[in-house]
N, C-alpha and C positions, 0 to 999 in steps of 0.2 A: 560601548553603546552602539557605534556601527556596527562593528558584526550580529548584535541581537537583530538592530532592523531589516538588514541582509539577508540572516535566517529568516527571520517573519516574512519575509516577501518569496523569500522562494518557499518556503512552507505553505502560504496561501497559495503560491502558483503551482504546486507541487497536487492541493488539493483540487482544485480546478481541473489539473490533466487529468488526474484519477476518476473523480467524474465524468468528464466529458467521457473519457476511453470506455470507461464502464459501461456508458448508453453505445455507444457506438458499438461496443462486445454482443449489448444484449440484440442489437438490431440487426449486425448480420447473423448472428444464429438461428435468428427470426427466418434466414433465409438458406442458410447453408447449414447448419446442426451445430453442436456445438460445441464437440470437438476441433470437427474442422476448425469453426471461430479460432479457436485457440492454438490450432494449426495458424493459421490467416496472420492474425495478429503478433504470433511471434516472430515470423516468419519475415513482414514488415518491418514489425521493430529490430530485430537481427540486420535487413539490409540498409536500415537507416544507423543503424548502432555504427556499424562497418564504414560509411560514409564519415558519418559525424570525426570518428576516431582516427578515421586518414587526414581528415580538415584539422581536427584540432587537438588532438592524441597528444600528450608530450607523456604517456608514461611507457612500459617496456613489459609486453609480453612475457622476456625471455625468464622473470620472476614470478610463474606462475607458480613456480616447483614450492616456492615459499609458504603461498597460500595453504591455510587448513584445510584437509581436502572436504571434510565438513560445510565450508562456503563454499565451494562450488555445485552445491544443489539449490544455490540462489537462483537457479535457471528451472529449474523442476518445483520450485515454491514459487514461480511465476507462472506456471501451468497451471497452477492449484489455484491460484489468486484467480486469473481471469475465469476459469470455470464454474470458479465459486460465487465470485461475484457475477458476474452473468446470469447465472441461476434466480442468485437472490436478487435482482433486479426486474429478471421476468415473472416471477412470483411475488414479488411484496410493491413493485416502482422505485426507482431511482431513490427518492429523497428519503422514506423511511429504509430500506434498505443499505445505503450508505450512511446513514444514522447510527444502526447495529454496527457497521465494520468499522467505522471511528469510534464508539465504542469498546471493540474488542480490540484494538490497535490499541487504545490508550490501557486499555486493563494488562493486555499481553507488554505494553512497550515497561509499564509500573513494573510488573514484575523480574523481565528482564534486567532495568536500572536494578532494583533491589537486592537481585542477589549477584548483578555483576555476568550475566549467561553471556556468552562468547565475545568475552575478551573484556565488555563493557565495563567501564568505571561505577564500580557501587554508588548507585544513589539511594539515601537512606528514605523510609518510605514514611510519611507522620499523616495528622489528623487533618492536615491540609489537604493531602492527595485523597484521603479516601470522600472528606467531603465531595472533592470536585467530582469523582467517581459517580457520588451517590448523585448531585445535582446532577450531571447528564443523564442518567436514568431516569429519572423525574422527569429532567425533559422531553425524553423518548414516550413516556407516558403521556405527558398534556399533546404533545405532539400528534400523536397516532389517540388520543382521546377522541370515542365516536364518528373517528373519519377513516 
């Protein structure tokens, strides 16, 4: 039961950074374009990554060879992520906009559990997941209803 509450707190705080950084994305693009932005911002996170992994790193480089070389375009799907999102934040506003990407995070992450896509442990998919599916839709709807 601790590790569920664990996960939940960094999950919630996980969602918190992703918005925050998201407005933060959309605001300097606001003033430098937005490519750059996403120049800017990795570029940040790269020399804070680098810090953080000298302070508190205990794993070992020299096993990169291991990794599928498949995951290492986790770095170029973080490109895509802040461009994307940025976008949709300066065209729709933060809250309804990161509404759609929780959204498609929970649709893309269902299907991933389900058939097990890179590496994942099958989770089998029932009438429970697609309810929850169909309710945040709905919600998106009363949500963005007339506003």
């Amino acid at each position: 039961m601790e590790k569920i509450i664990i996960g939940i707190i960094y999950s919630l705080f996980a969602g918190t950074l992703v918005a925050t950084q998201n407005v933060f994305s959309a605001r300097i693009s606001e003033k430098i374009g937005m490519w750059e932005t996403t120049v800017v911002v990795h570029l940040v996170g790269l020399i804070f990554a680098i810090v953080l992994a000298s302070l508190l790193g205990s794993g070992n480089y020299k096993n990169i060879g291991e990794v599928n070389k498949l995951y290492l375009l986790a770095g170029a799907v973080g490109v895509g992520i802040i461009y994307n999102i940025t976008m949709g934040i300066s065209a729709l506003g933060a809250s309804f906009s990161i509404t759609l990407i929780v959204i498609a995070q929970l649709g893309f992450a269902t299907v991933i559990d389900t058939f097990g896509l890179f590496g994942s442990d099958r989770i089998p998919f029932d009438g429970t997941k697609l309810s929850g599916i169909i309710i945040m839709i709905i919600g998106v709807i009363i949500f963005k209803w007339r506003g």
